[in-house]
C-alpha positions in Angstrom: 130.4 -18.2 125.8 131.0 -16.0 128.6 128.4 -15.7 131.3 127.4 -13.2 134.3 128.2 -14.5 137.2 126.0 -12.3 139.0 123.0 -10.5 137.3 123.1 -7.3 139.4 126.3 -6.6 137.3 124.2 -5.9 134.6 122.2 -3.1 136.6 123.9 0.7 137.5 124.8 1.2 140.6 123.4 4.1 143.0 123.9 7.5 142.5 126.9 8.5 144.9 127.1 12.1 145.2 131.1 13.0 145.9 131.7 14.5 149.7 134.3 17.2 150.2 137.1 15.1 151.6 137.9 17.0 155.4 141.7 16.2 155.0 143.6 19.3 155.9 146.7 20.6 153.4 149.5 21.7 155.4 148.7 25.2 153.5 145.3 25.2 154.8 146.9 24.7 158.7 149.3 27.5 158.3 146.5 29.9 157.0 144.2 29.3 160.2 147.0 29.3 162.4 147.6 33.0 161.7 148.1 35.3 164.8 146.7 38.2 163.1 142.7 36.2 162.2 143.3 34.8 166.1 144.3 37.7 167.9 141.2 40.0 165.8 139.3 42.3 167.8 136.1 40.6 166.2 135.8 37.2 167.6 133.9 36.5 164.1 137.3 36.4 161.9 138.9 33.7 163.6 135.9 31.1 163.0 135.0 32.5 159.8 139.2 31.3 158.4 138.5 28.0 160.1 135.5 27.1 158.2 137.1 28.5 155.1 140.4 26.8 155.6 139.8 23.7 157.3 136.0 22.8 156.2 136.6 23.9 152.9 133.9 26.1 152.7 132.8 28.2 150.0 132.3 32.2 151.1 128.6 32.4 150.8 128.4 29.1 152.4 130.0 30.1 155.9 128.0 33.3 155.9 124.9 31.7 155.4 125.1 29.5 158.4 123.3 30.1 161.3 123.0 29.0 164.7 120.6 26.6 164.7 122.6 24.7 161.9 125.1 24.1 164.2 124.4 21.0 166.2 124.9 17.2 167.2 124.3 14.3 165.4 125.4 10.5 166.7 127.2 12.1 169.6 129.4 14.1 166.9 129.2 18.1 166.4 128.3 19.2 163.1 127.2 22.0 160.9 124.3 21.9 158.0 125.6 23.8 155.3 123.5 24.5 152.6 126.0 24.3 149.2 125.5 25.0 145.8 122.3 24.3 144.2 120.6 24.2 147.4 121.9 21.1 148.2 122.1 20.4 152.0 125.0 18.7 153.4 126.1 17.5 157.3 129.8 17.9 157.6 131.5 16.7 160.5 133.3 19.1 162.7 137.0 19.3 164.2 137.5 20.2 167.5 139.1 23.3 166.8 136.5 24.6 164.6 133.6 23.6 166.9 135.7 25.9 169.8 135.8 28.8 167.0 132.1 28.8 166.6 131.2 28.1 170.4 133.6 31.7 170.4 131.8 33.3 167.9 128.7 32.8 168.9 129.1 33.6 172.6 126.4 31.9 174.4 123.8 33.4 171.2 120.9 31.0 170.9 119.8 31.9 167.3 120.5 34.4 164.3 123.4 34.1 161.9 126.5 32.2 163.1 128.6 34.6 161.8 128.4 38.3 162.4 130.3 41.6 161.2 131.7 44.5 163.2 128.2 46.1 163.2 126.8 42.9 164.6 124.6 41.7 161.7 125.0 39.0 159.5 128.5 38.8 157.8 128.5 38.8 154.4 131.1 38.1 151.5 131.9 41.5 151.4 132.9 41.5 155.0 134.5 37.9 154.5 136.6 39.4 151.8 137.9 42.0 154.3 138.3 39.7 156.9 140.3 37.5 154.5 142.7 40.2 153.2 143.5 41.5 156.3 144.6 38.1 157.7 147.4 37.7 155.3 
């Protein structure tokens, strides 16, 4: 007869919902190292690639980030993304992309974090532009 040690091994455990994993792919480095997303006339482009390519961010979810998502938690920077599903999550950020969005945002207390050329809130039209003409 075998027995249990334990009887918690019987129960399931906690639901663990999977977090994106913030390791960076070589690819991703050489796609926000580009000259032509950091030398862009809109100061927008550069920190919309790094949340793309090094957060790993869906399109609609870097566009629909504002300011006051952006913010410090535990004496780290981080950004409240909202994914899909409406699911909130708090991801960490690198140095580098917490410098893009302190550039993008340029002293702006509030609004969207990202803007387009017209100065309103980027969208994934925009994004899509912005994206192409980095390559």
């Amino acid at each position: 007869m075998n027995a249990i040690a334990t009887p918690a091994a019987l129960e399931p455990g906690p639901l663990v919902t999977r977090c994106r994993s913030l390791t960076v792919a070589k690819g991703r480095l050489d796609r926000v190292g580009r000259p032509q997303a950091r030398q862009s006339p809109n100061r927008n482009d550069f920190a919309l690639v790094c949340l793309l390519g090094l957060l790993g961010l869906r399109i609609f979810e870097a566009t629909g980030t504002d300011i006051a998502d952006f913010g410090e938690e535990h004496g780290h920077r981080v950004l409240h993304v909202v994914g899909k599903g409406g699911k909130t999550v708090l991801v960490p950020l690198p140095p580098a992309v917490g410098r893009a969005l302190d550039y993008a945002t340029d002293g702006r207390e509030r609004g969207p974090m990202l803007l387009n050329r017209r100065g309103a809130r980027m969208d994934r039209h925009a994004a899509i532009r912005t994206d192409r003409g980095s390559r």
